[in-house]
MDAnalysis code that builds the backbone (N, CA, C; Angstrom):
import MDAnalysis as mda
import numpy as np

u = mda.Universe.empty(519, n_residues=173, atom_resindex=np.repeat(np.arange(173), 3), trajectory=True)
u.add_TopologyAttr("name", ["N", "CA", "C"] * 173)
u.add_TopologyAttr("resid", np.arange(1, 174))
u.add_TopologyAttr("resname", ["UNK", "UNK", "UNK", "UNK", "UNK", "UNK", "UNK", "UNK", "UNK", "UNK", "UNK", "UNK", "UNK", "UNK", "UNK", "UNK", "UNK", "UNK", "UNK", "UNK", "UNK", "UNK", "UNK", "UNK", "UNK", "UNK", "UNK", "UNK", "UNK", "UNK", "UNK", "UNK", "UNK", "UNK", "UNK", "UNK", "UNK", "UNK", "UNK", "UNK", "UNK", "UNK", "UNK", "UNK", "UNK", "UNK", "UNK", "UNK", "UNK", "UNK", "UNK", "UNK", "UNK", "UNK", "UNK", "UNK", "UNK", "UNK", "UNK", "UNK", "UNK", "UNK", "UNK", "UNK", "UNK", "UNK", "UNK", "UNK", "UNK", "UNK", "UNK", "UNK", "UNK", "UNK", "UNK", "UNK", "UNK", "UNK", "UNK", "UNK", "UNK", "UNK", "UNK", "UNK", "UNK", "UNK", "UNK", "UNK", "UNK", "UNK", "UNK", "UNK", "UNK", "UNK", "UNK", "UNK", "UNK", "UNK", "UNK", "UNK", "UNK", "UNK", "UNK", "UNK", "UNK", "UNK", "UNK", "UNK", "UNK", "UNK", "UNK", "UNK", "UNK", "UNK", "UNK", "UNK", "UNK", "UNK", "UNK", "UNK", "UNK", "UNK", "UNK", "UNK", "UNK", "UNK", "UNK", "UNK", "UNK", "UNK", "UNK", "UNK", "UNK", "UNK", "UNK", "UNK", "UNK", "UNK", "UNK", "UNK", "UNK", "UNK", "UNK", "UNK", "UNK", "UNK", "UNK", "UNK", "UNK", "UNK", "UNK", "UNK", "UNK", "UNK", "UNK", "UNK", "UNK", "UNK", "UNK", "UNK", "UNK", "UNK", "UNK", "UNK", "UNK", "UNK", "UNK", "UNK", "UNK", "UNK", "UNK", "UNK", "UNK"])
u.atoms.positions = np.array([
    [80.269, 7.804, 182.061],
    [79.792, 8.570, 180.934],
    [79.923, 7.723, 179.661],
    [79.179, 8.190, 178.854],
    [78.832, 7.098, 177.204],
    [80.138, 7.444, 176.821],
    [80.701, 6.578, 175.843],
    [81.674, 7.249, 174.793],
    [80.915, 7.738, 173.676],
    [79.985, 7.418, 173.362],
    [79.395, 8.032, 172.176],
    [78.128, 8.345, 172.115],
    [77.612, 9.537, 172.066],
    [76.082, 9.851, 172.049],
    [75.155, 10.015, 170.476],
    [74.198, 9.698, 170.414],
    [73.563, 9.431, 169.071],
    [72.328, 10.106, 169.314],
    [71.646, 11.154, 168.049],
    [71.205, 12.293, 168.109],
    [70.503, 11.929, 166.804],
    [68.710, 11.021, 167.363],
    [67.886, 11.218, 166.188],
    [66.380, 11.200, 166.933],
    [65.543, 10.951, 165.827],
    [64.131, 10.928, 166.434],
    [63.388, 9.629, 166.048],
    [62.433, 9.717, 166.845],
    [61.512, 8.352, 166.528],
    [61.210, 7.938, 165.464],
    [61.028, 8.547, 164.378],
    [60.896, 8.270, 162.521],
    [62.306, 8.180, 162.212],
    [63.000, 7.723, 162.577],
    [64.646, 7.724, 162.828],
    [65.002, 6.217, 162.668],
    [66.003, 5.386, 161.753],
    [66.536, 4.371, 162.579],
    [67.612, 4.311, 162.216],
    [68.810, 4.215, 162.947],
    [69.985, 4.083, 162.344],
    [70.416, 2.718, 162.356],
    [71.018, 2.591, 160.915],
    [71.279, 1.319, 160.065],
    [72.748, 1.161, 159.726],
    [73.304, 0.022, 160.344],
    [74.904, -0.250, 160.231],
    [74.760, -1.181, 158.968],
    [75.930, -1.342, 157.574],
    [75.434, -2.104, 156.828],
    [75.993, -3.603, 157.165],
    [75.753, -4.200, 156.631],
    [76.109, -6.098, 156.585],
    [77.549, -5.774, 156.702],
    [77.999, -7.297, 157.416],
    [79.397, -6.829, 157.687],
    [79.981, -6.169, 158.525],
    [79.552, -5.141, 159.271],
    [79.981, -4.578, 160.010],
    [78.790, -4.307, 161.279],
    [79.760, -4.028, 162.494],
    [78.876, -3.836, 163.858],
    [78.871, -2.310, 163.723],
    [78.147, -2.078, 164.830],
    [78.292, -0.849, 165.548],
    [79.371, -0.723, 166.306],
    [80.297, -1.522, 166.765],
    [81.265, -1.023, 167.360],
    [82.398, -1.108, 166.243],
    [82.509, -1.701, 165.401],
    [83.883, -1.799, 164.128],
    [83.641, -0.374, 163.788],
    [82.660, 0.034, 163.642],
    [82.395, 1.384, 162.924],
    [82.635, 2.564, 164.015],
    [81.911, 2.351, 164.886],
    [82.676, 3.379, 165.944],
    [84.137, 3.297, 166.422],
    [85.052, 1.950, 165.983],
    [86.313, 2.396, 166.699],
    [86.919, 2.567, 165.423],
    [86.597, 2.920, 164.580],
    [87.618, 2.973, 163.165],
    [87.692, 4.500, 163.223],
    [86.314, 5.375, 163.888],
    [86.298, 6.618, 163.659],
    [86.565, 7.278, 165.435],
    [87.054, 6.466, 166.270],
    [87.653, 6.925, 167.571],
    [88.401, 7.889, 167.473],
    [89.465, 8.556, 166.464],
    [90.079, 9.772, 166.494],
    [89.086, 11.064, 166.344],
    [87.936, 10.842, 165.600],
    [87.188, 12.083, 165.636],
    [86.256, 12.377, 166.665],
    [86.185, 13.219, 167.145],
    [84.856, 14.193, 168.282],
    [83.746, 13.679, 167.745],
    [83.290, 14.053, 166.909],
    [81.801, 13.563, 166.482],
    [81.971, 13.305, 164.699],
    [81.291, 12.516, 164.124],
    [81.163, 12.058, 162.526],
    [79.489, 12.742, 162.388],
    [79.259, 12.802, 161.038],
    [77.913, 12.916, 160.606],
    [77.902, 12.086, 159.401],
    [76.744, 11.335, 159.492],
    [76.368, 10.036, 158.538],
    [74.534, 10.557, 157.748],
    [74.571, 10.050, 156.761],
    [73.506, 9.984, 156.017],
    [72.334, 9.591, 155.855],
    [71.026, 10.052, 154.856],
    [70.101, 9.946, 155.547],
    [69.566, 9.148, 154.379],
    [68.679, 8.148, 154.589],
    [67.457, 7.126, 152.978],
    [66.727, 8.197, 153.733],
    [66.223, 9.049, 152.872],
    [64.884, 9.325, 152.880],
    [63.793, 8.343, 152.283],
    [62.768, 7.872, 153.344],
    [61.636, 6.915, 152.728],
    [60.998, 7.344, 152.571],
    [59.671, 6.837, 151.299],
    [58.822, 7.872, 151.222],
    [57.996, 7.143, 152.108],
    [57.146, 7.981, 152.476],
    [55.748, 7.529, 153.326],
    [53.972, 7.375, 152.845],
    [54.599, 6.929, 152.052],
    [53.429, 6.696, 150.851],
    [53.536, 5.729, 149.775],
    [54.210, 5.264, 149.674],
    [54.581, 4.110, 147.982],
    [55.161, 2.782, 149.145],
    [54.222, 2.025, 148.730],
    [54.591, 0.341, 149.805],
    [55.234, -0.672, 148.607],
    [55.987, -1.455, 148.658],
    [56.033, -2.952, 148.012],
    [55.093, -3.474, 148.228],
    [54.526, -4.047, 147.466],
    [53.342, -5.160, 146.985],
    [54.100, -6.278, 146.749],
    [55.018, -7.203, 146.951],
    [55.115, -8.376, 146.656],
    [54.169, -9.654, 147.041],
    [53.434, -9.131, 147.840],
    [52.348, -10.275, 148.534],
    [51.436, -10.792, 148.124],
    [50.899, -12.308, 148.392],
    [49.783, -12.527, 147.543],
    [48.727, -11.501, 147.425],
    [48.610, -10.745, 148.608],
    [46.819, -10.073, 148.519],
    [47.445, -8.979, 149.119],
    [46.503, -7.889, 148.928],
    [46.828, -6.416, 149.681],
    [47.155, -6.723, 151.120],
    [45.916, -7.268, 151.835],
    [46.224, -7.491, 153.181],
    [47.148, -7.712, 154.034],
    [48.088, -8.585, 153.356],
    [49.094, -9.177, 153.829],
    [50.170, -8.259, 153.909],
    [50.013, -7.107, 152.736],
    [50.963, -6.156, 152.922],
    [50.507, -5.535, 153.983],
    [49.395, -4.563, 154.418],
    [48.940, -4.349, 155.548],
    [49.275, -4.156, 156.523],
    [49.304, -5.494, 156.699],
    [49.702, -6.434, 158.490],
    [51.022, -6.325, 158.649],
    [51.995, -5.690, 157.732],
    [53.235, -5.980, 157.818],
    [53.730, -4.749, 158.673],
    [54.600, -4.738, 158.855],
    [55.752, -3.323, 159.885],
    [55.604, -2.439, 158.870],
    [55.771, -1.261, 158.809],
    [56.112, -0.227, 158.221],
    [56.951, -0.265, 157.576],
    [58.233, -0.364, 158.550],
    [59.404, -0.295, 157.926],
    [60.023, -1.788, 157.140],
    [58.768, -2.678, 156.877],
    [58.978, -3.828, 155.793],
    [58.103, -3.480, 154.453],
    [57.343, -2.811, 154.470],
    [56.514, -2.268, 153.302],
    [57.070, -0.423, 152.828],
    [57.202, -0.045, 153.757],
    [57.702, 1.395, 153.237],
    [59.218, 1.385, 152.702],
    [59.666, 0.722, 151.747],
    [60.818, 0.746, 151.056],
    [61.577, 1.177, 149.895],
    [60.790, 2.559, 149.733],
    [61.416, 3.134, 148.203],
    [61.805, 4.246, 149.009],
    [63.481, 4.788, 148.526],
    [63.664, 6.009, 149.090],
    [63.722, 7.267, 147.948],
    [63.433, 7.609, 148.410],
    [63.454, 8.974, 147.660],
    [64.540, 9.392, 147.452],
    [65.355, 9.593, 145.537],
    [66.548, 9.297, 145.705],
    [66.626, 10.632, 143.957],
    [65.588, 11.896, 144.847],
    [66.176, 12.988, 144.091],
    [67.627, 13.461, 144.077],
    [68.330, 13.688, 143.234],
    [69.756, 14.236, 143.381],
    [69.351, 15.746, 143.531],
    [71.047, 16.380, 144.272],
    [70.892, 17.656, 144.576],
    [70.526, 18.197, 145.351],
    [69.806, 17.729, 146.026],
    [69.125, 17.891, 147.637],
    [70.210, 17.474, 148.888],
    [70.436, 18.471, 149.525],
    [71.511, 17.655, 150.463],
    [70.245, 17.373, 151.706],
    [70.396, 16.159, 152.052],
    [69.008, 15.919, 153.009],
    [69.794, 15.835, 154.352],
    [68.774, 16.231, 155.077],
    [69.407, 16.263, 156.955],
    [70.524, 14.859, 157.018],
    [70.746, 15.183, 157.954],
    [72.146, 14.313, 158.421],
    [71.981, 14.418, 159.763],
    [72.297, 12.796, 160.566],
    [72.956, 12.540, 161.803],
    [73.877, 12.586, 162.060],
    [74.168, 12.974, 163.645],
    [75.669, 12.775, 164.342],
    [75.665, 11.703, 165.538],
    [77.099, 11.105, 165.768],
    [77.326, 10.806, 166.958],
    [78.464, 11.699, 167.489],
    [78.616, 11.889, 168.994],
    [79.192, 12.718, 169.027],
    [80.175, 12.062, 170.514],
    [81.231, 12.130, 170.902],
    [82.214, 11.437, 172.167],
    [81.810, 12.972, 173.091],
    [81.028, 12.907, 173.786],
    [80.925, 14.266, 175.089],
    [81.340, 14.311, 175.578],
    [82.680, 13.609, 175.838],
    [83.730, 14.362, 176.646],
    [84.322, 15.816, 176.252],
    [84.335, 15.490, 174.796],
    [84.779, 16.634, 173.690],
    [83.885, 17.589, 173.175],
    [82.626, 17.714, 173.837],
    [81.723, 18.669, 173.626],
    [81.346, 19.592, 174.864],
    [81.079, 20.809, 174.112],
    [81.282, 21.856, 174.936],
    [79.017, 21.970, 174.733],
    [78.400, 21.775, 173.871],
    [77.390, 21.862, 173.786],
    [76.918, 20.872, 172.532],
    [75.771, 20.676, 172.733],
    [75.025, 19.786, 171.029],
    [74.122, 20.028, 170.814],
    [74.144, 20.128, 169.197],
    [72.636, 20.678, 168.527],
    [71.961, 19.298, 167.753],
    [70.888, 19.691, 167.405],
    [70.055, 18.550, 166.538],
    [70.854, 17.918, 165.132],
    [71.324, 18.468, 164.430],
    [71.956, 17.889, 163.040],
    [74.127, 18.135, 163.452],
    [74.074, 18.799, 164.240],
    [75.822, 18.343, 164.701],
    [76.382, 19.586, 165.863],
    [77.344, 19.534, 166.237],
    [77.793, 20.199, 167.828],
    [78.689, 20.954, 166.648],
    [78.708, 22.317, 166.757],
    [79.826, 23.657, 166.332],
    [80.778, 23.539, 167.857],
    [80.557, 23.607, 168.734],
    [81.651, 23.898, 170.017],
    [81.953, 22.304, 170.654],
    [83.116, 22.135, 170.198],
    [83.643, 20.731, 170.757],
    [85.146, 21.150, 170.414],
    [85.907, 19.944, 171.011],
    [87.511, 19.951, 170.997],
    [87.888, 18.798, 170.221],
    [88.634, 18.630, 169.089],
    [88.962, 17.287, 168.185],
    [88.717, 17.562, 166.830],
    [88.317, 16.594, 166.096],
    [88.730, 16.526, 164.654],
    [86.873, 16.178, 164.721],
    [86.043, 16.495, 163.587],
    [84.702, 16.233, 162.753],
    [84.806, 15.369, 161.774],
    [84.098, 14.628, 160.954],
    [83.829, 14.275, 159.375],
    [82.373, 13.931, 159.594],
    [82.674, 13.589, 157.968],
    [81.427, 13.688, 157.807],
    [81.540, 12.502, 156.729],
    [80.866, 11.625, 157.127],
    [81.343, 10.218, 156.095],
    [79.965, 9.757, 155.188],
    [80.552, 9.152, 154.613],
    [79.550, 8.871, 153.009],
    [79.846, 7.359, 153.187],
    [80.384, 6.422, 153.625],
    [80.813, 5.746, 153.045],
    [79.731, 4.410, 153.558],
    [78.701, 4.454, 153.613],
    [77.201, 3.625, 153.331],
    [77.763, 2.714, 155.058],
    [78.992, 2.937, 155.369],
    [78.455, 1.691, 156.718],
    [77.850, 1.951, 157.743],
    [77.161, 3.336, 157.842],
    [76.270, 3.534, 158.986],
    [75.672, 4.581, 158.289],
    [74.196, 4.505, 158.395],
    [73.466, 5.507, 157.803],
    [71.890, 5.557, 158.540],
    [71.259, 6.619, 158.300],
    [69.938, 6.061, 158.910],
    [68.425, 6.285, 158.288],
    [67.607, 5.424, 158.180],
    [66.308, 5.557, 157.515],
    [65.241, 6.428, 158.379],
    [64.657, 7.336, 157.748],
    [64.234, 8.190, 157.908],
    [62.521, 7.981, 157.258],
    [61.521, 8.413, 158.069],
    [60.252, 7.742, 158.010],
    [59.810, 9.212, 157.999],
    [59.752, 9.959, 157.534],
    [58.921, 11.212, 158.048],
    [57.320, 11.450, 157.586],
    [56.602, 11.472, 158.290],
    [54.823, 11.656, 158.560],
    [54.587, 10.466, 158.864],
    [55.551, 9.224, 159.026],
    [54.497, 7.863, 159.580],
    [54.290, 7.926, 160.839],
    [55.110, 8.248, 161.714],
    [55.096, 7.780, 163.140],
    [53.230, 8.392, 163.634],
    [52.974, 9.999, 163.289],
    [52.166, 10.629, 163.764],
    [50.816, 10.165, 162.850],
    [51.012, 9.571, 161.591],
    [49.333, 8.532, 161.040],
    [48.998, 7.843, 161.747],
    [48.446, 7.462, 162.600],
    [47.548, 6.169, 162.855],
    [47.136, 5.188, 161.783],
    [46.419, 5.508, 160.842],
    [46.285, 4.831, 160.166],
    [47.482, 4.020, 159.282],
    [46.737, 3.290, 158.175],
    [47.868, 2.556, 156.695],
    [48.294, 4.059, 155.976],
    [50.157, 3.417, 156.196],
    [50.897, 4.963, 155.584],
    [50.319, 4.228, 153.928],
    [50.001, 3.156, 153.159],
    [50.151, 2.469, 151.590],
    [48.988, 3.410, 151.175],
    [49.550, 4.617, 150.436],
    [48.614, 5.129, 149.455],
    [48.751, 4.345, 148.206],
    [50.082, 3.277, 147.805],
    [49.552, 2.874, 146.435],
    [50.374, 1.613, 146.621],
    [50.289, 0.714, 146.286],
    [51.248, -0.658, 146.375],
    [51.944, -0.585, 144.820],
    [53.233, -0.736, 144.985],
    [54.256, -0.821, 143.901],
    [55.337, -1.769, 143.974],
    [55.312, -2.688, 143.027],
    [55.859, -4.126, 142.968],
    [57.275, -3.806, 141.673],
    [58.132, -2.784, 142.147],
    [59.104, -2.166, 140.909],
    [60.366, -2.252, 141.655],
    [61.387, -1.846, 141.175],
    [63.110, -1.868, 141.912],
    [63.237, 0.236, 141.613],
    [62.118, 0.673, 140.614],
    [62.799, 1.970, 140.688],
    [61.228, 2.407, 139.912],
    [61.457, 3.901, 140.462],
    [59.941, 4.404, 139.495],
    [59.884, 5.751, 139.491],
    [59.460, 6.525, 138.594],
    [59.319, 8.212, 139.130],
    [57.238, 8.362, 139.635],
    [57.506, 9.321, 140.609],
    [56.238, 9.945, 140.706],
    [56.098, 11.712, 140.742],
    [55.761, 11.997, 139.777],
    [55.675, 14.049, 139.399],
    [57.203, 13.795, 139.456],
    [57.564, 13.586, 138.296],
    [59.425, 13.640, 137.929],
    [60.214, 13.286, 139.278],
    [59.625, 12.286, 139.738],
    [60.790, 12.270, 140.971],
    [61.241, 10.910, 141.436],
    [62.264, 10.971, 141.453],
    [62.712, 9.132, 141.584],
    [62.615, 8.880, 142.781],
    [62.469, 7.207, 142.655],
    [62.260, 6.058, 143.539],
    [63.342, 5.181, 143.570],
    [63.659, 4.594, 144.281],
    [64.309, 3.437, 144.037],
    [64.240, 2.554, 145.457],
    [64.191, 1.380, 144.889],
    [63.645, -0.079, 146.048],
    [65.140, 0.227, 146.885],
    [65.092, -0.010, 148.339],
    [65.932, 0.176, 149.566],
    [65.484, -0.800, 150.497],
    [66.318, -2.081, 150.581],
    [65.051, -3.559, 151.573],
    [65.892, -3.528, 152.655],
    [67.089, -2.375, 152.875],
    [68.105, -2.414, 153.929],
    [67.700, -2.772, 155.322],
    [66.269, -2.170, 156.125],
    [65.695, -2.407, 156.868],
    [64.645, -3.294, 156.629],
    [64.154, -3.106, 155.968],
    [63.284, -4.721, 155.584],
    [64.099, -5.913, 155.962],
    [64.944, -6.032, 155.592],
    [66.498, -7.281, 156.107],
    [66.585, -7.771, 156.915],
    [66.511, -6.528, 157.606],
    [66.855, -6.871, 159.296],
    [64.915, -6.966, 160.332],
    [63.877, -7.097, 159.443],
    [62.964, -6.916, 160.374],
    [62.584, -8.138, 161.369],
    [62.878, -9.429, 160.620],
    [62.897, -10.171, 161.503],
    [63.589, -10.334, 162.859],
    [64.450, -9.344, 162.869],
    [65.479, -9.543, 163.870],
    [64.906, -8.432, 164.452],
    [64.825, -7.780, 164.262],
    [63.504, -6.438, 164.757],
    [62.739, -6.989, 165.872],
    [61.765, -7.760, 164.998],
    [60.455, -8.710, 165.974],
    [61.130, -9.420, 166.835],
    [62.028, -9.857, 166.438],
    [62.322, -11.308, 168.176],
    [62.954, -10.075, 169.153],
    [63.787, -9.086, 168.791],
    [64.530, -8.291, 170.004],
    [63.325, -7.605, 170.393],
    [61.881, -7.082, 169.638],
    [60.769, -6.728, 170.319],
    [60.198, -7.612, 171.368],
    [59.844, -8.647, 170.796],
    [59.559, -9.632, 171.600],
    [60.337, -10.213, 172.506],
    [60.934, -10.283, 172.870],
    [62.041, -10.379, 173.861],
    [62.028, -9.246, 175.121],
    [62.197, -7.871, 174.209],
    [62.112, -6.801, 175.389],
    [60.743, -6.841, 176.475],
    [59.885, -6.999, 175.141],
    [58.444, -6.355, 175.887],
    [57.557, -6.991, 175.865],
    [57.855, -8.145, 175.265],
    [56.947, -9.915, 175.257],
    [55.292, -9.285, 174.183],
    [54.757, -9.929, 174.204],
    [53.698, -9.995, 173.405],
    [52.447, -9.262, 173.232],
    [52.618, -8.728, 174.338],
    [51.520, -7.465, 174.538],
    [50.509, -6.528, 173.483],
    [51.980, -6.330, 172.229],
    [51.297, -5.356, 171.414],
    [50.874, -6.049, 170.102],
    [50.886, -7.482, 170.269],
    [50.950, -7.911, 169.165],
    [49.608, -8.066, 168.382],
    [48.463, -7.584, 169.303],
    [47.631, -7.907, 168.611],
    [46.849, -5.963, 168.585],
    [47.993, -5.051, 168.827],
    [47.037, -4.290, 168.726],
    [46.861, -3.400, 167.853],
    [46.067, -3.068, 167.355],
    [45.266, -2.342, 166.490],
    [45.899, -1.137, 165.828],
    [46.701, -1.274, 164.812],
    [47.675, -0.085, 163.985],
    [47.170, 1.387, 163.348],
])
């Protein structure tokens, strides 16, 4: 059996920060049943433009162009869990009420996860507008640049390529 089960969806990625693994972070929190960690909401619409030409933004991953999160205060936004099932009696989508042990619920940025919601199900380009800024409002509502997964995309592509070799590389987004 897993020691630890992880409870998200495909517009989902969970992000450990620099510095730390996935396992430093899971054995620091080994006394608790399950933790709940935090969410970047991205928007799915506002891309970085740093590129010479539109195109180039384009061609890029999603999750290297979709990098402003939506960073209204006051909103408590969904939250992930992992959870040790030995100590669960049942599990729900955002955290398990019937388990045996200790909960938290941590803030403290070393595991969190980016959150894509309406890209997965577009087919098409999520870039309704290219924005080359570190912070911006749109209808009173803040932005701010998040390259946390952008960071890591190169390392993205080779463990893609690696798994499932080259297949998709030329196909049609």
């Amino acid at each position: 059996m897993a020691k630890w089960m992880f409870f998200f969806d495909v517009d989902e990625f969970v992000y450990v920060a620099p510095n730390n693994t996935i396992k430093s972070v899971l054995d620091s929190l080994s006394e608790y049943t399950q933790f709940m960690f935090e969410q970047r909401h991205m928007s799915s619409k506002f891309c970085l433009s740093v590129f010479d030409d539109a195109e180039q933004t384009y061609r890029k991953w999603g999750f290297e162009k979709l990098v402003y999160k939506d960073f209204k205060r006051g909103i408590r936004w969904d939250r992930k869990y992992a959870a040790q099932p030995r100590n669960l009696y049942s599990a729900g989508v955002h955290l398990s009420q019937d388990f045996v042990g200790k909960s938290i619920y941590t803030r403290d940025q070393r595991i969190t996860f980016f959150h894509y919601h309406g890209v997965i199900a577009n087919r098409g380009e999520p870039c309704e507008k290219l924005i080359n800024s570190t912070g911006f409002y749109f209808e009173r509502h803040p932005f701010v640049l998040d390259t946390g997964m952008r960071d890591v995309a190169g390392f993205v592509k080779k463990f893609e390529l690696k798994m499932i070799g080259s297949t998709l590389q030329n196909t049609h987004q």
